[in-house]
Backbone as a printed PyTorch tensor [residue, N CA C, xyz], in Angstrom:
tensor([[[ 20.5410,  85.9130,  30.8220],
         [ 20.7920,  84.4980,  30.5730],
         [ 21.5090,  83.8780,  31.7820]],

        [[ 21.1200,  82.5890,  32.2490],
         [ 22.1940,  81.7920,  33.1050],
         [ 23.1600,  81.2920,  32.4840]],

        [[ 23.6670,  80.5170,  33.5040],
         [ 24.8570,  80.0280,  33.5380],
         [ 24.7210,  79.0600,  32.3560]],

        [[ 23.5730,  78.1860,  31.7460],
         [ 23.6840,  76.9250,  31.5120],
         [ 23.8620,  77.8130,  29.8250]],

        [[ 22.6720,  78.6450,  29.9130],
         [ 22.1920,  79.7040,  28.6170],
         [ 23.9630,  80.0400,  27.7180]],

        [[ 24.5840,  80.8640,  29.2610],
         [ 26.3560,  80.8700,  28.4820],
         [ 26.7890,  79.7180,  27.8630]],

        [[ 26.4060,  78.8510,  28.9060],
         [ 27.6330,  77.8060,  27.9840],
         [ 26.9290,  76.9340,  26.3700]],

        [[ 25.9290,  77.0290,  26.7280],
         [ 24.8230,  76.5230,  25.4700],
         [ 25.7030,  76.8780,  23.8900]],

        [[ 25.6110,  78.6550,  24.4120],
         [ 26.1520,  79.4600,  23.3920],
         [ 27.2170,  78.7630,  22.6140]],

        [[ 27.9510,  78.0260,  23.1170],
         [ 29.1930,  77.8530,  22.9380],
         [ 28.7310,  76.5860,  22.0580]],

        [[ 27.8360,  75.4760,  22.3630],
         [ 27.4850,  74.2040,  21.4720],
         [ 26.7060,  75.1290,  20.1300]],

        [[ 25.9090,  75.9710,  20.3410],
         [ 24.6500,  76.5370,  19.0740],
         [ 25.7210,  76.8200,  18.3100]],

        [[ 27.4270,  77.2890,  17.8400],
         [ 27.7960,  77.7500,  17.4820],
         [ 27.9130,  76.7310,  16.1540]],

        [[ 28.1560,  75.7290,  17.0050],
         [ 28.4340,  74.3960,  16.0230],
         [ 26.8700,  73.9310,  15.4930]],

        [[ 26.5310,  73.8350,  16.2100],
         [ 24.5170,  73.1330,  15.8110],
         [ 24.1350,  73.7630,  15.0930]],

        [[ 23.7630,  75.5000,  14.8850],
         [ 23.1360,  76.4110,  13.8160],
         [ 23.6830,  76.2290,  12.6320]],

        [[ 24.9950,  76.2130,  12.5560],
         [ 25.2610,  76.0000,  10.5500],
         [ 24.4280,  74.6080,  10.4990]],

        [[ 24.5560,  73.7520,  10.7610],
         [ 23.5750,  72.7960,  10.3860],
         [ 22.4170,  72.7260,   9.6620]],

        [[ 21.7550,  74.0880,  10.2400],
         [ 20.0050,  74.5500,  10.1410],
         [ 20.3160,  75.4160,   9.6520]],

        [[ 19.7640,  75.1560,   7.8900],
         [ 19.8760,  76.4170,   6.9820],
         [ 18.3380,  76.6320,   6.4080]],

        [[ 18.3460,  77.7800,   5.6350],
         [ 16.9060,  78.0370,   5.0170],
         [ 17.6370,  77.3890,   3.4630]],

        [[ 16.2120,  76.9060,   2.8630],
         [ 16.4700,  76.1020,   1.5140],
         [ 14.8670,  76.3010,   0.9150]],

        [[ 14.7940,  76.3770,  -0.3060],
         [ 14.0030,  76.6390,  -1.2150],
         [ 12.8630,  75.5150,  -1.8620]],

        [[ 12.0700,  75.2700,  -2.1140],
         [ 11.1100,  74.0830,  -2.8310],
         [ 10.2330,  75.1860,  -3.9400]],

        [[  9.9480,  74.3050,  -4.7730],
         [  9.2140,  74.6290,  -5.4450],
         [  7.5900,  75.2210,  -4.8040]],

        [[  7.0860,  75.8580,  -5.7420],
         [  5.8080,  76.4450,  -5.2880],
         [  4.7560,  75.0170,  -5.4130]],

        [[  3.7260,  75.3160,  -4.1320],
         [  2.9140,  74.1140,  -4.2780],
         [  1.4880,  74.1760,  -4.4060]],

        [[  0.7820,  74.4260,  -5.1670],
         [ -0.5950,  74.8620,  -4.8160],
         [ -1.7860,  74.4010,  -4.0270]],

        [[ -2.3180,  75.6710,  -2.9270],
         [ -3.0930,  74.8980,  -2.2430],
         [ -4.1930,  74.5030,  -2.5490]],

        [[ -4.4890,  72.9320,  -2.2630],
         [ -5.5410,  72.7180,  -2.2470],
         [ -7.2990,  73.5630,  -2.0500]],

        [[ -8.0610,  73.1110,  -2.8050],
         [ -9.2710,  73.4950,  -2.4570],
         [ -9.8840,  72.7180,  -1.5370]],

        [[-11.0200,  73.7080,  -1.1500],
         [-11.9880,  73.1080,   0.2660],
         [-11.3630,  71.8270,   1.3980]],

        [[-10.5600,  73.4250,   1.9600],
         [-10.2340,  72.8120,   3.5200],
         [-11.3880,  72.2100,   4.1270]],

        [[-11.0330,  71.3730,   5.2050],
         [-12.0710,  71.3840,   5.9940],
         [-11.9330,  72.0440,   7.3810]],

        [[-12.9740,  72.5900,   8.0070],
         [-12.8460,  74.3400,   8.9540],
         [-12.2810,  72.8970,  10.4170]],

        [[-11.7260,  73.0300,  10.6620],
         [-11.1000,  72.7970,  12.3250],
         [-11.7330,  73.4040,  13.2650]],

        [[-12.2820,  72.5510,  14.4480],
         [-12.9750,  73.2200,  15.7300],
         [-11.4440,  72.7360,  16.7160]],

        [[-11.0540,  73.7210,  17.1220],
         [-10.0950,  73.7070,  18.1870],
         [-10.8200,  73.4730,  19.6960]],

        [[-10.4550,  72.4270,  20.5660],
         [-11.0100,  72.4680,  21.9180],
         [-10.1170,  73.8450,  23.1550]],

        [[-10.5130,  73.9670,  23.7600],
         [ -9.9740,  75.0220,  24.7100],
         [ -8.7550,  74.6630,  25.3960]],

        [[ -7.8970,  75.4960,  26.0860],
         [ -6.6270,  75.0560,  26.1920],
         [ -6.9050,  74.5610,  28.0840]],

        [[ -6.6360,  73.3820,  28.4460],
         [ -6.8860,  72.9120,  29.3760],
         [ -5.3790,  71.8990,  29.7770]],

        [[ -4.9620,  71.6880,  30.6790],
         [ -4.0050,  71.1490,  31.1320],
         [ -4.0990,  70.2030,  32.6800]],

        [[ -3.4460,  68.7170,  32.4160],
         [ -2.8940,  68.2020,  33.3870],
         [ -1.3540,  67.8370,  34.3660]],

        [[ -1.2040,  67.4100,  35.2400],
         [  0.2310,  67.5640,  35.7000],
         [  0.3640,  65.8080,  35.4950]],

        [[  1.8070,  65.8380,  35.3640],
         [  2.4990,  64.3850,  34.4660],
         [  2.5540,  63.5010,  36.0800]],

        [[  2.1700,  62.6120,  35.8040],
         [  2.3490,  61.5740,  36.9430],
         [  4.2790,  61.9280,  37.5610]],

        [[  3.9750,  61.5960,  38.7350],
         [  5.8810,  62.0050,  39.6900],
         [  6.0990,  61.1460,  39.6170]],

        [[  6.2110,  59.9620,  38.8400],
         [  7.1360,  58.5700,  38.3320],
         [  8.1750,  58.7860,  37.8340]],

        [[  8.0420,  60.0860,  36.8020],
         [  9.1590,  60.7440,  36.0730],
         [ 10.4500,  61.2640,  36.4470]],

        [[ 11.2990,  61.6130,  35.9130],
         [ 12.3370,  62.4250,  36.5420],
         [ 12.2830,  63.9490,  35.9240]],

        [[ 11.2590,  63.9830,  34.9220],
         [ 10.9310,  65.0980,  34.9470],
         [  9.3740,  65.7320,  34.8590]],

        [[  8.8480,  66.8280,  35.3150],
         [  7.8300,  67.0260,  35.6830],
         [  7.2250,  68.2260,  34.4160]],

        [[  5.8270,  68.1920,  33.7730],
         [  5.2760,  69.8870,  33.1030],
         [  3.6020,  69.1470,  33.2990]],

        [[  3.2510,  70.1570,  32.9100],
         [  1.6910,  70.2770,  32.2990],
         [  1.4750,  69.7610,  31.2040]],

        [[  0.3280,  69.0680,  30.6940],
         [  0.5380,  68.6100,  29.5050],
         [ -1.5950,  68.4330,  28.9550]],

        [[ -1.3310,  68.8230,  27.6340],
         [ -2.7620,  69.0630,  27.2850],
         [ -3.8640,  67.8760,  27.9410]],

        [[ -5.1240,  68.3370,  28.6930],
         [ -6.3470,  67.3730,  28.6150],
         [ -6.5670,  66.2980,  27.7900]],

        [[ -6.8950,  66.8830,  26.4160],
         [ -6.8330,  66.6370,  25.3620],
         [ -5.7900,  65.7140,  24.5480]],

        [[ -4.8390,  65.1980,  25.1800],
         [ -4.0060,  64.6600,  25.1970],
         [ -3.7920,  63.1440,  25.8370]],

        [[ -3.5480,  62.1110,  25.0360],
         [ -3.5120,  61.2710,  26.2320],
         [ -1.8370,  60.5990,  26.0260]],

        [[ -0.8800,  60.4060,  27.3560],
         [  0.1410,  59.8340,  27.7950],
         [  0.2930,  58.3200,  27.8490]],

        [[  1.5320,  58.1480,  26.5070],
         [  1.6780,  56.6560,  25.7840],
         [  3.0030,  56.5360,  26.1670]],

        [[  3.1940,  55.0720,  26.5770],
         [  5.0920,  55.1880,  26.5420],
         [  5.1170,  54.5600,  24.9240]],

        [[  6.5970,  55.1200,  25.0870],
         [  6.7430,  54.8960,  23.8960],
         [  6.9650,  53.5150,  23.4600]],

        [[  6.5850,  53.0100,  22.1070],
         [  6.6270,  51.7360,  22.2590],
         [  7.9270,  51.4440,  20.8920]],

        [[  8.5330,  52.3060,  20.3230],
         [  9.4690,  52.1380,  19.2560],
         [ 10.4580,  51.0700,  20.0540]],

        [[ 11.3190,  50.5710,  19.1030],
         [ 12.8430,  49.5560,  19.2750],
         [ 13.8050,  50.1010,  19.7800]],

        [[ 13.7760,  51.8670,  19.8310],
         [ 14.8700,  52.2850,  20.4590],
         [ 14.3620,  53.2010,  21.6140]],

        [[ 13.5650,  53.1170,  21.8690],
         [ 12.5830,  53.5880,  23.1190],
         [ 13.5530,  53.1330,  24.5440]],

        [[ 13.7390,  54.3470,  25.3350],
         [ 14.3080,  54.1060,  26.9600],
         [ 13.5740,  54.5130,  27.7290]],

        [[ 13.8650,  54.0520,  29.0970],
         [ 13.1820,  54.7510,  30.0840],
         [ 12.3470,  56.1460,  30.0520]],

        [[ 11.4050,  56.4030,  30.6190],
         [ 10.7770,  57.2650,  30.1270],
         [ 10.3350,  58.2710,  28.9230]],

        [[ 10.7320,  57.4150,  28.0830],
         [ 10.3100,  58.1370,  26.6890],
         [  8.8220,  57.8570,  26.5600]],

        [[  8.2520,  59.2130,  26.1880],
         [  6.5840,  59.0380,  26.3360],
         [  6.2130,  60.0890,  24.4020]],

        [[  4.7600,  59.7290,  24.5540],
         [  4.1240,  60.1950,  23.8350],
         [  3.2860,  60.7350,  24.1740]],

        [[  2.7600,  61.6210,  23.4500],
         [  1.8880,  62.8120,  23.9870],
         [  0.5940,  62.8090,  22.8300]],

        [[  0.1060,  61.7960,  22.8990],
         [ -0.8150,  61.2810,  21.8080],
         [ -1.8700,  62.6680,  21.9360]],

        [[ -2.3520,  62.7760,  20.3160],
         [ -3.5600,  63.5760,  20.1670],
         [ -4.9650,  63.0610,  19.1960]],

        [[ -5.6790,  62.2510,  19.7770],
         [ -6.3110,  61.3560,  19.3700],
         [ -7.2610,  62.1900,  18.3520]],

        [[ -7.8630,  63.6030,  18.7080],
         [ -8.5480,  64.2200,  18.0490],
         [ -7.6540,  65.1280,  16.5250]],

        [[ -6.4260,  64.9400,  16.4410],
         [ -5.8040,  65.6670,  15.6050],
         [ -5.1400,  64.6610,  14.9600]],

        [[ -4.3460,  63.6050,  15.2120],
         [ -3.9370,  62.5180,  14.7440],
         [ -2.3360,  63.0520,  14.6550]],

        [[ -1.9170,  63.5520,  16.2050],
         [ -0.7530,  63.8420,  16.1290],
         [  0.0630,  64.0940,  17.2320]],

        [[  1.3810,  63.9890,  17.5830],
         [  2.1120,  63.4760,  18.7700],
         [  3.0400,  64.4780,  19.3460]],

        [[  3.2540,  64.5670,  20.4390],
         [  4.4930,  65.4900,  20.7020],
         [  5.7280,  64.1010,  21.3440]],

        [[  6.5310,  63.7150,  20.6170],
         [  7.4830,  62.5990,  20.8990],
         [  8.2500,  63.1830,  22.1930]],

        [[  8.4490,  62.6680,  23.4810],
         [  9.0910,  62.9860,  24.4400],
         [ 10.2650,  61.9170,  24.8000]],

        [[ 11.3030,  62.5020,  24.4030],
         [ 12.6900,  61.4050,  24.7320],
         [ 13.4980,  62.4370,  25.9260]],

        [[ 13.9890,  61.2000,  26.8270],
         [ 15.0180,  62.2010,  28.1180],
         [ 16.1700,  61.2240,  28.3070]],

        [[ 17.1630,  61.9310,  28.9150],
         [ 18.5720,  60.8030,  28.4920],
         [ 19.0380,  61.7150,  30.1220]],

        [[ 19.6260,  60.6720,  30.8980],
         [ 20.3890,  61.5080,  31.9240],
         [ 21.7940,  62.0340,  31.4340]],

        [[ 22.3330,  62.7840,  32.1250],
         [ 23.4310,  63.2080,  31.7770],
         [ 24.6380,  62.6070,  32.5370]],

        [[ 24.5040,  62.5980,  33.7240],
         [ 25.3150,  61.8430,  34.9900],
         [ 26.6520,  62.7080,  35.0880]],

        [[ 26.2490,  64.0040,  34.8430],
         [ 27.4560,  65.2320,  35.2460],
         [ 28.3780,  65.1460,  34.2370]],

        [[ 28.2450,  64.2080,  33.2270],
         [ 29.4480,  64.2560,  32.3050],
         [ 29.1750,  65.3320,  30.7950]],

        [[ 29.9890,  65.7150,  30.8080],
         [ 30.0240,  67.3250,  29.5980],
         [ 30.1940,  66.1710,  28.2580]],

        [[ 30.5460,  65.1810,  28.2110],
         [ 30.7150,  64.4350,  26.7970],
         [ 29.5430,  63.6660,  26.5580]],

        [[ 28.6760,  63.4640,  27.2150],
         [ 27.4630,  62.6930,  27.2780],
         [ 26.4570,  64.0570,  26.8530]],

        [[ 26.6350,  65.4910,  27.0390],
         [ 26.1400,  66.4600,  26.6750],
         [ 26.3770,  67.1570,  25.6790]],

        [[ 27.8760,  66.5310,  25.0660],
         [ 27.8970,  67.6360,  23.6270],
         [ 26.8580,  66.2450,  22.7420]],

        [[ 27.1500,  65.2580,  23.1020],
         [ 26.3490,  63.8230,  22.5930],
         [ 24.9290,  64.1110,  22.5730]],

        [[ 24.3650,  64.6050,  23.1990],
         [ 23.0800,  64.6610,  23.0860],
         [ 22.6810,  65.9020,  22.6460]],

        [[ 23.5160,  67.3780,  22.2760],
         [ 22.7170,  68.3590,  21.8970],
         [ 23.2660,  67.7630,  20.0980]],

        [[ 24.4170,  67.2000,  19.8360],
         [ 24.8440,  66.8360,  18.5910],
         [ 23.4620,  65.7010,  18.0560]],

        [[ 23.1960,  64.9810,  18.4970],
         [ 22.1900,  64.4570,  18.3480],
         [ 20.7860,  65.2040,  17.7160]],

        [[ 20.8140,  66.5020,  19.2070],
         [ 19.0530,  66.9810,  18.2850],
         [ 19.3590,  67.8620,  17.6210]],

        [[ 20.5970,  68.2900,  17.6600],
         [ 20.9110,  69.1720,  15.8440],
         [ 20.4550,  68.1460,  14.6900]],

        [[ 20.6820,  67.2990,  14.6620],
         [ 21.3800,  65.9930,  14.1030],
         [ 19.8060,  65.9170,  13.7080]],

        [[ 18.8950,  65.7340,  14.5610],
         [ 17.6700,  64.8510,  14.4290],
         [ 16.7270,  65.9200,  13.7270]],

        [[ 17.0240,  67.1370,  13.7660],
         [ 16.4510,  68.3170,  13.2250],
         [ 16.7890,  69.1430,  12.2580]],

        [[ 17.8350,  68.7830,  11.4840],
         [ 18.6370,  68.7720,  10.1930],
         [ 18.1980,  68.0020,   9.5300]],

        [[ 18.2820,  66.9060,   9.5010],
         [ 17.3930,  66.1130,   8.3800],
         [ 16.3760,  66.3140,   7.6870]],

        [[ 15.7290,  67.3400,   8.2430],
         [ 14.5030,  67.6400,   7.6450],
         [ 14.7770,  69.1220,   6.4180]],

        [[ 15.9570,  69.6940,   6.7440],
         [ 16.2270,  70.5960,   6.0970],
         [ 15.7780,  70.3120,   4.3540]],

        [[ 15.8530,  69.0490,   3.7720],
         [ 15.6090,  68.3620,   2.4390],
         [ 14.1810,  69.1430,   1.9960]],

        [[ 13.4440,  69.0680,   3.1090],
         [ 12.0330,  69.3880,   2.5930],
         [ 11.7220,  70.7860,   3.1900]],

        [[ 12.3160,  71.2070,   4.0360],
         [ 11.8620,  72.6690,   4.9170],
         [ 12.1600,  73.4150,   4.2760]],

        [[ 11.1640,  74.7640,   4.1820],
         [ 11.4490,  76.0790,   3.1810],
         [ 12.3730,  76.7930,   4.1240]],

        [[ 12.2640,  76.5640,   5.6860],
         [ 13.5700,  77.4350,   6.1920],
         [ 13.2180,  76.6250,   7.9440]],

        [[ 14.4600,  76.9170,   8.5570],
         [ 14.1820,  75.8800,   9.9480],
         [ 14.8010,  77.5450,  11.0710]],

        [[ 14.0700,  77.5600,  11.5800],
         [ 14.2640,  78.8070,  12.3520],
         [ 14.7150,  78.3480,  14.1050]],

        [[ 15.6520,  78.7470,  14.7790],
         [ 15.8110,  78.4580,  16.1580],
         [ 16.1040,  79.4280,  17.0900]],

        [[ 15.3400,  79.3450,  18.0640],
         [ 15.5920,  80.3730,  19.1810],
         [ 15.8530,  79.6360,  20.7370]],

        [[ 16.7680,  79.9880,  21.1320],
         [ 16.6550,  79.7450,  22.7060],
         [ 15.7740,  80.8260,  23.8220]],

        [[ 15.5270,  80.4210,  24.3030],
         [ 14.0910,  81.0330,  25.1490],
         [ 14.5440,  80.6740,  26.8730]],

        [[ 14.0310,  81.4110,  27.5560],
         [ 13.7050,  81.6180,  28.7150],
         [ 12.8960,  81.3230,  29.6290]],

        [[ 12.2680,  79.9600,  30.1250],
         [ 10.8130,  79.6800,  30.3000],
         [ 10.6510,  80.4620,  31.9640]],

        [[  8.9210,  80.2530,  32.3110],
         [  8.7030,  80.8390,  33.1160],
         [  9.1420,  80.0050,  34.5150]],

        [[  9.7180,  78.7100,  34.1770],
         [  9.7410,  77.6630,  35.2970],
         [ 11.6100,  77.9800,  35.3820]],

        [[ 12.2520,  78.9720,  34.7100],
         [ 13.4680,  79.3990,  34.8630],
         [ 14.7230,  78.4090,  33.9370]],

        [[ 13.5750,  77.4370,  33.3380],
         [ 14.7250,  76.8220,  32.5720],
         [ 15.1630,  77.1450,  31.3710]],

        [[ 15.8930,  76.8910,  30.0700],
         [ 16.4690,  76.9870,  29.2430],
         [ 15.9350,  76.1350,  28.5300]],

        [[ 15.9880,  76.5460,  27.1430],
         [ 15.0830,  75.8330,  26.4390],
         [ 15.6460,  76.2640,  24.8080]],

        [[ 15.6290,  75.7170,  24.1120],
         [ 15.7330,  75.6260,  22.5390],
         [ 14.9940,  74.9970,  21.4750]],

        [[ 14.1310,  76.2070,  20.7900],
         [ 13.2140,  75.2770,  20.1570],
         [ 13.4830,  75.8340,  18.2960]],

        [[ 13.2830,  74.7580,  17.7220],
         [ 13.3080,  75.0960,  16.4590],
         [ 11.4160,  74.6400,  15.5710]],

        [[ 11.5980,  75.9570,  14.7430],
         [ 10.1020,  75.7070,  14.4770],
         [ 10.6360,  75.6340,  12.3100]],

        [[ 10.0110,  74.6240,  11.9900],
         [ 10.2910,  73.9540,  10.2090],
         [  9.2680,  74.5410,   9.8410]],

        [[  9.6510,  75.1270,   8.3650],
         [  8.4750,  75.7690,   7.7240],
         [  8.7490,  74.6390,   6.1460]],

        [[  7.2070,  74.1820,   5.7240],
         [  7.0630,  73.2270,   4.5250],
         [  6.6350,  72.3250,   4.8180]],

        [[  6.3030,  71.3670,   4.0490],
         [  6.0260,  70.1570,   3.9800],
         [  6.5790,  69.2780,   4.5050]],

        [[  7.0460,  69.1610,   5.8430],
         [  7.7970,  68.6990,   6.6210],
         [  6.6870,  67.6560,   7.7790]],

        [[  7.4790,  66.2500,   7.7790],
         [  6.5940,  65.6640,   8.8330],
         [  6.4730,  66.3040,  10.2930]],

        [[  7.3940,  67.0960,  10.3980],
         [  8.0650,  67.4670,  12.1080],
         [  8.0630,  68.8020,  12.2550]],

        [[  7.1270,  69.4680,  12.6950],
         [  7.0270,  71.2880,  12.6390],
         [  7.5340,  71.7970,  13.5370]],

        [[  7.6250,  71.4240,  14.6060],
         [  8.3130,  72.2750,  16.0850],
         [  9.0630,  70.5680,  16.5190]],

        [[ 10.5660,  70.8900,  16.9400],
         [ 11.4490,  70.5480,  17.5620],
         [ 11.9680,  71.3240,  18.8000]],

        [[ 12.3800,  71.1010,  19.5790],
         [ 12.9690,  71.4860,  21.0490],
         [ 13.2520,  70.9280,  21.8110]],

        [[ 14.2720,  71.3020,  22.8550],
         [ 14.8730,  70.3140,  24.3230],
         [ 15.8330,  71.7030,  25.0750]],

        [[ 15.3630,  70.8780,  26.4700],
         [ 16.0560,  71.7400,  27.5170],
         [ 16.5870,  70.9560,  28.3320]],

        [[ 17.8690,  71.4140,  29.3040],
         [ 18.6360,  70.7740,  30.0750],
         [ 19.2300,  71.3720,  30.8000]],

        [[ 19.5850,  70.9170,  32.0030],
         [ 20.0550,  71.4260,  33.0610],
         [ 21.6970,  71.6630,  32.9540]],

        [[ 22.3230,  70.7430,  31.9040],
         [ 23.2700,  70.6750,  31.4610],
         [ 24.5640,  69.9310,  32.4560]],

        [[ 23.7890,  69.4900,  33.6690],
         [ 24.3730,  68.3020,  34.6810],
         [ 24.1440,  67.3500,  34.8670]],

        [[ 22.5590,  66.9040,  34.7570],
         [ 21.9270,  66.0510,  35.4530],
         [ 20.3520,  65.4490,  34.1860]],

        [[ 19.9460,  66.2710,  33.7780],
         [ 18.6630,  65.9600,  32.6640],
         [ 19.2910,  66.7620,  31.5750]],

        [[ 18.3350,  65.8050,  30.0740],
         [ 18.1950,  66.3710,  29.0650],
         [ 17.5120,  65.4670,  28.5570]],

        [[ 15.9610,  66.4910,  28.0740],
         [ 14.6420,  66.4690,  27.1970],
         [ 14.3980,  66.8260,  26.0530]],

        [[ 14.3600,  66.3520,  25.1290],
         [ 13.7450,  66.6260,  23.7780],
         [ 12.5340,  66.3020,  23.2770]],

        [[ 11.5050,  67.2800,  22.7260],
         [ 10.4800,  66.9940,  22.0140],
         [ 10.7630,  66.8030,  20.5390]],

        [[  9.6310,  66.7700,  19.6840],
         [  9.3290,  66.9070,  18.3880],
         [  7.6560,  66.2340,  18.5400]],

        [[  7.2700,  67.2880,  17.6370],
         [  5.9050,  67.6140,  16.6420],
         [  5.6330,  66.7030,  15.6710]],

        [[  5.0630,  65.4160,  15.9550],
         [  4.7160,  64.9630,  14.3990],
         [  3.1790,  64.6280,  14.2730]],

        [[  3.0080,  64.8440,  12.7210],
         [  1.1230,  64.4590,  12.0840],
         [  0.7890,  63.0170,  11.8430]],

        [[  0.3430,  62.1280,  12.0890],
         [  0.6670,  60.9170,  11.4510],
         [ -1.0140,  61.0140,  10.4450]],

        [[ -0.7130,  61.8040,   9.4220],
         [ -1.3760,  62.4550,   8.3030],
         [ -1.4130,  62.6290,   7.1310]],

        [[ -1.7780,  62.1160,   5.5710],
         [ -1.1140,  63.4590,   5.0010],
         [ -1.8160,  64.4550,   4.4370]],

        [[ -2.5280,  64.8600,   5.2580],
         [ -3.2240,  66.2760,   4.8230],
         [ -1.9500,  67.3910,   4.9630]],

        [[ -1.6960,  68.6430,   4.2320],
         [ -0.5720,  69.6300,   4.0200],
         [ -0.7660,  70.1740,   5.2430]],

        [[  0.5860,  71.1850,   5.2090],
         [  0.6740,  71.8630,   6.5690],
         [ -0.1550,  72.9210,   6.2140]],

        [[ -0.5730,  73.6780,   5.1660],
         [ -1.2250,  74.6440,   5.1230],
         [ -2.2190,  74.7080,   5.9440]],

        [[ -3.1740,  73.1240,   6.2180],
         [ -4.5200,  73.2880,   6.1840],
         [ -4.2280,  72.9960,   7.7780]],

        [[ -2.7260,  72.4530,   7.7440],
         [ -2.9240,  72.0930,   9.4240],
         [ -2.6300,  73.2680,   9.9710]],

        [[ -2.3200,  74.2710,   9.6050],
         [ -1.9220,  75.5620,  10.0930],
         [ -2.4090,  76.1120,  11.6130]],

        [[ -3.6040,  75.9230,  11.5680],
         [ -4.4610,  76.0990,  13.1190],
         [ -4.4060,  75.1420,  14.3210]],

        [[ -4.2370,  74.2550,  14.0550],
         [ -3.9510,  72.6190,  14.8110],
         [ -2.3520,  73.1830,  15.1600]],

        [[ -1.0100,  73.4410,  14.4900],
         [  0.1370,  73.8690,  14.7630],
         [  0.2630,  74.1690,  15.8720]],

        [[ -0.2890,  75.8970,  15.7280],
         [ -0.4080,  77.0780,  16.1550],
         [ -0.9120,  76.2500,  17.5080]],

        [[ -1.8610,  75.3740,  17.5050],
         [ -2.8050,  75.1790,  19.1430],
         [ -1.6460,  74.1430,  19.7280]],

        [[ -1.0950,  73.5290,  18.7510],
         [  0.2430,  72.3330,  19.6690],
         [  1.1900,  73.6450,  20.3200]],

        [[  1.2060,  74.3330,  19.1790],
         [  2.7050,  74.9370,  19.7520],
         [  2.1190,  75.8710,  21.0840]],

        [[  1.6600,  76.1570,  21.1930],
         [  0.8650,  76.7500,  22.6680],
         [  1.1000,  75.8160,  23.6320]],

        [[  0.7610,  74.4790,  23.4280],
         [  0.9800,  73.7580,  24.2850],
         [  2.1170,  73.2390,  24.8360]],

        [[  3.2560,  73.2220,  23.3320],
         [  4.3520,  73.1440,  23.6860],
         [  4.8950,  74.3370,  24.6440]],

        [[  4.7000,  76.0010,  24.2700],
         [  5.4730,  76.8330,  25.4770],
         [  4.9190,  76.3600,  26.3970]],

        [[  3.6940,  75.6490,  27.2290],
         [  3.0460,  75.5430,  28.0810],
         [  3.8280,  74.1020,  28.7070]],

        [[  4.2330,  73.7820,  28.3430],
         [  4.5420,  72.5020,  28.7800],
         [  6.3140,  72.3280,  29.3370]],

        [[  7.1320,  73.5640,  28.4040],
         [  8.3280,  73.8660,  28.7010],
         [  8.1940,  75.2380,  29.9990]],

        [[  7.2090,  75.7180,  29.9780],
         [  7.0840,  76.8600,  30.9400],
         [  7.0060,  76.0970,  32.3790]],

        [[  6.2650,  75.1680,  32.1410],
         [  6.1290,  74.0810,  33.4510],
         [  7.0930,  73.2890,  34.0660]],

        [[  7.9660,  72.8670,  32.5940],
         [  8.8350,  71.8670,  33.0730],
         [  9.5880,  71.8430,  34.1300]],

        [[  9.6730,  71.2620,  35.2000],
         [ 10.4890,  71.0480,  36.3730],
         [ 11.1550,  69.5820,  36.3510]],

        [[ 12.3250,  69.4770,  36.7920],
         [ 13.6750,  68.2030,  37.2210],
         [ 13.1240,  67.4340,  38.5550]],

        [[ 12.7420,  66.5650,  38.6130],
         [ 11.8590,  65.5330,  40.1550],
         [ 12.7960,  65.5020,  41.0320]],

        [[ 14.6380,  65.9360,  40.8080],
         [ 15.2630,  66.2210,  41.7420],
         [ 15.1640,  67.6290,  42.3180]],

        [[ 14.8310,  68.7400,  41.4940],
         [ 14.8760,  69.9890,  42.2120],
         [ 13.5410,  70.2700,  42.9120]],

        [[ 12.7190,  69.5710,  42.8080],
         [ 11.2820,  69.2920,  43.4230],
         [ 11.5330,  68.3120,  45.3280]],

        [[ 12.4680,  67.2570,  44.6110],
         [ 13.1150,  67.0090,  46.1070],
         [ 13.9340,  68.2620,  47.0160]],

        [[ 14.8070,  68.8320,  46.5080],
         [ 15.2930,  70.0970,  47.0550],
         [ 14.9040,  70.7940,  47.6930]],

        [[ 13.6280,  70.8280,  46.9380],
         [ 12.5100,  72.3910,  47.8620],
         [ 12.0250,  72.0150,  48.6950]],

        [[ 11.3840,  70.2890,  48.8480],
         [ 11.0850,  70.1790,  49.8500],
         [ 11.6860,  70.0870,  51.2200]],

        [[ 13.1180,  69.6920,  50.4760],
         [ 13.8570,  69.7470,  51.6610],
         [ 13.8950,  70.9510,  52.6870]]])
């Protein structure tokens, strides 16, 4: 683990009681799914307008966001063929540690709520291949929001996703559609790079 990974430790301590497993009633599944054709996993690189940089599905097309509380670079990760989004919000940090317990309190915050309906909310911090740090929580149930996550440099950036269907077909049937986001999601955190440490190298 790095440096950022240690000190993380120290916020998850407070964020995990938050995220508990909780119980629902049994729900029965529906009859006659309809079979899902998944397209192949294909990827583009995010326009360098950003301050932060990944790969992000073909299949995918890049919306700013247009909500009331929408900032600078908050994007959407529209999926026109699935009818579903990966929400991308980024907040600078500006070196300050109180602007950072603020924002991981936040996506505890934003990923707790769902606990009402989730049969259990599971979280792991991870290691990506682009060397950053990363925390993702994956909701099991009837939940609008299936995979949550954000990574940060813990000086300078901090990114958060979330997974939503704008659907209501069950998660059961979306089960395969998930499984192909969440691919995309490690794929997209494996990539992720800071547009300042991209200046660096070139230097």
């Amino acid at each position: 683990m790095n440096r950022f990974a240690k000190k993380l430790g120290l916020f998850l301590i407070v964020g995990i009681h938050a995220l508990f497993a909780c119980k629902s009633d049994y729900m029965p599944k529906p009859k006659g799914f309809n079979r899902i054709l998944l397209p192949k996993y294909e990827y583009s690189s995010l326009a360098d307008s950003f301050p932060y940089q990944f790969e992000y599905s073909k299949h995918a097309r890049v919306l700013k966001d247009s909500s009331w509380i929408a900032e600078p670079y908050w994007i959407d990760l529209y999926y026109p063929g699935f009818q579903a989004s990966i929400q991308i919000s980024y907040k600078p940090i500006k070196g300050s540690e109180r602007l950072l317990k603020e924002y991981l309190a936040t996506a505890y915050k934003l990923t707790s709520k769902h606990q009402v309906k989730a049969y259990a909310i599971d979280e792991a911090i991870i290691e990506t291949k682009s060397g950053k740090t990363a925390v993702i929580a994956r909701l099991s149930g009837e939940v609008p929001s299936q995979y949550q996550f954000f990574s940060t440099d813990s000086v300078n950036h901090f990114l958060r996703g979330a997974l939503y269907f704008n659907t209501a077909t069950q998660n059961d049937s979306l089960a395969p559609v998930i499984e192909y986001v969440r691919k995309d999601i490690m794929h997209l955190l494996n990539t992720l790079k800071w547009q300042d440490d991209q200046v660096k190298n070139k230097g």
